[in-house]
Structure formats: structure tokens, C-alpha cells
C-alpha positions in Angstrom: 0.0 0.0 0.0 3.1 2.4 0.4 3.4 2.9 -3.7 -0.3 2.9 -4.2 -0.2 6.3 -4.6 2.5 6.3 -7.4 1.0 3.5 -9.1 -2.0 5.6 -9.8 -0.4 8.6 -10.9 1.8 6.3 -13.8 -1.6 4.8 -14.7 -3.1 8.3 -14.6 -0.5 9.6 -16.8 -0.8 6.5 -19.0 -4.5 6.6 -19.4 -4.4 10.7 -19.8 -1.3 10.6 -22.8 -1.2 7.3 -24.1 -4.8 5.4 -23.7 -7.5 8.4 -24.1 -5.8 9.8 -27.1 -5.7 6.7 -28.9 -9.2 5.8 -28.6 -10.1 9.2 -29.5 -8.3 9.2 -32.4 -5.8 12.2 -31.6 -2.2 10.8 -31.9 -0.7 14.1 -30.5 2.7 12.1 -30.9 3.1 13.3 -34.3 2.4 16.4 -34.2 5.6 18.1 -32.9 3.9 21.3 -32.2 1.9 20.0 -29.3 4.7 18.7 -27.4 4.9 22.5 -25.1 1.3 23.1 -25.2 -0.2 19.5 -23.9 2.8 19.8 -21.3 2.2 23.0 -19.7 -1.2 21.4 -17.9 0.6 18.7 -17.0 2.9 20.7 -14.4 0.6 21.3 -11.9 -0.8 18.0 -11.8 2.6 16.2 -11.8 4.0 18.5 -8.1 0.5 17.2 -6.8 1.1 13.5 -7.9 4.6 13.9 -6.5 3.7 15.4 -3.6 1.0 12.4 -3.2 3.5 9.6 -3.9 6.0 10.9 -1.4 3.3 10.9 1.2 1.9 7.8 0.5 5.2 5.7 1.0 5.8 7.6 4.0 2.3 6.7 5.2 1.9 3.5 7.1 -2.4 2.7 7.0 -3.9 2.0 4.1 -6.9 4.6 4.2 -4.1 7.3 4.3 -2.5 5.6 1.4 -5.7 5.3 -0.5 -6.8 8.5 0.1 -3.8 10.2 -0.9 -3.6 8.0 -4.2 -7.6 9.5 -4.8 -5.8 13.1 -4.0 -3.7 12.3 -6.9 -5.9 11.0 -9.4 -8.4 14.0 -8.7 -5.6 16.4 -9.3 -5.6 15.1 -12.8 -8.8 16.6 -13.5 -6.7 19.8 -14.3 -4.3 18.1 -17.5 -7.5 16.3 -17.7 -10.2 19.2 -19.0 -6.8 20.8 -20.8 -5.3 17.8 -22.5 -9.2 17.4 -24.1 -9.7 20.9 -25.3 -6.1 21.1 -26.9 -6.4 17.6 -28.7 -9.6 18.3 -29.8 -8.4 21.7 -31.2 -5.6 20.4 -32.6 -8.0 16.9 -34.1 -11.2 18.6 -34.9 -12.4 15.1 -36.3 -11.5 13.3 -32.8 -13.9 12.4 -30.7 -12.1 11.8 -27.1 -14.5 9.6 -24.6 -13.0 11.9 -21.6 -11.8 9.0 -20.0 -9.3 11.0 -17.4 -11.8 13.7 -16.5 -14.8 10.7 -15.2 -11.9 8.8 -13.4 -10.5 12.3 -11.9 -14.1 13.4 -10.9 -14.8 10.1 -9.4 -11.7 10.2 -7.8 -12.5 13.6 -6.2 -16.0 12.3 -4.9 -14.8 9.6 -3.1 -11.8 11.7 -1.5 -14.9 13.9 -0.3 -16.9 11.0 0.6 -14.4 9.3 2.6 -12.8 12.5 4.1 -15.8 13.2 5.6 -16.1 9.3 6.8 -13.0 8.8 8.0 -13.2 12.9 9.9 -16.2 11.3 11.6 -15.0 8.6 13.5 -11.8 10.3 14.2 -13.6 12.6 16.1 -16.4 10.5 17.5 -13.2 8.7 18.7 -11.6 11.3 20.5 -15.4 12.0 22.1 -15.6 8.9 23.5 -12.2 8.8 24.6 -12.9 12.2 26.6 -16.0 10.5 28.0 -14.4 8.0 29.1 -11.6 9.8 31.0 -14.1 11.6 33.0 
């Protein structure tokens, strides 16, 4: 569980660069004008995932791990929504299935969801602890 959080971000970047573009049709490899503007989106996203994956290895549960890889694949929504506009700008017949942005928006739910799940019982924890030292 300590790489789970760099393991999504390579998959991340693999599904946003390699997998989306090729079922939509927009082989942006070949175009060697898009190399700076399809990488400029990817910068803030890529310190996030970093950030993420350093954290992750140094955590030692699991629901830190997992919500820090979640942290990291809903920071792709950024490269996500910019990566689509660009390749469709520069493909005007490709018809992208926005693969990263559903997986990054998911990913941001559940990172909602299960901060709010796992703030809970951390602090209904702590209550009864207080209680109980009373």
C-alpha cells in the first residue's frame, strides 16, 4: 500500500497521454507542435502526484494511502479538461470519450466522501475517549 499512490499517478498519466488519445483518435505524438502546449497542464498536476506519492510511502495505514492516491488522481482533472480541449483543437475530427476527466471526478468524490467518513470517526473517537476519561 506504500506505492499505491505512485501507481495511480503512472496509470493516470498513461490513461491521460497514451490510452485516451488513442481511442479518440488524436495521436498528438506526431504532431511536434503539441509537445509544449499538452505539457504545460501537466505541471501542476505532476507536483500534486509527487507530492501524493512521497506521502503515501511515508504513510503506514492504508486509508491514508488510499486517500492520498484519490488526491492524486483527482488532481488530474486539471491536465484532464486541458489535454481534451487542446487535442480536440488540434484533431477537430477526434472524438475523445474523456476518460481522465470521469476517473479524476470520481476520484474527487470519493476523496470527499471518505474524508468526511474517515473525519467522523476520528472525532467521534476522540469524544468517547474524553468521556471516558471523566
Amino acid at each position: 500500500m506504500r506505492w499505491l499512490a505512485a501507481v495511480s499517478g503512472i496509470l493516470f498519466a498513461v490513461l491521460l497521454m497514451i490510452a485516451d488519445p488513442l481511442i479518440a483518435g488524436a495521436a498528438w505524438w506526431a504532431e511536434p507542435d503539441l509537445w509544449f502546449p499538452l505539457a504545460f497542464p501537466m505541471l501542476p498536476w505532476l507536483a500534486i502526484a509527487a507530492v501524493m506519492a512521497w506521502l503515501g510511502s511515508a504513510s503506514e495505514r492504508w486509508l491514508h494511502a488510499l486517500l492520498l492516491s484519490l488526491v492524486s488522481l483527482a488532481a488530474g482533472v486539471i491536465p484532464g479538461f486541458f489535454w481534451t480541449l487542446l487535442l480536440f483543437g488540434a484533431f477537430p475530427e477526434s472524438a475523445s470519450p474523456q476518460v481522465p476527466m470521469t476517473v479524476s471526478l470520481i476520484a474527487g468524490a470519493a476523496v470527499i466522501v471518505m474524508g468526511a467518513v474517515a473525519s467522523s470517526c476520528v472525532a467521534l473517537r476522540r469524544l468517547s475517549k474524553a468521556r471516558l476519561a471523566r
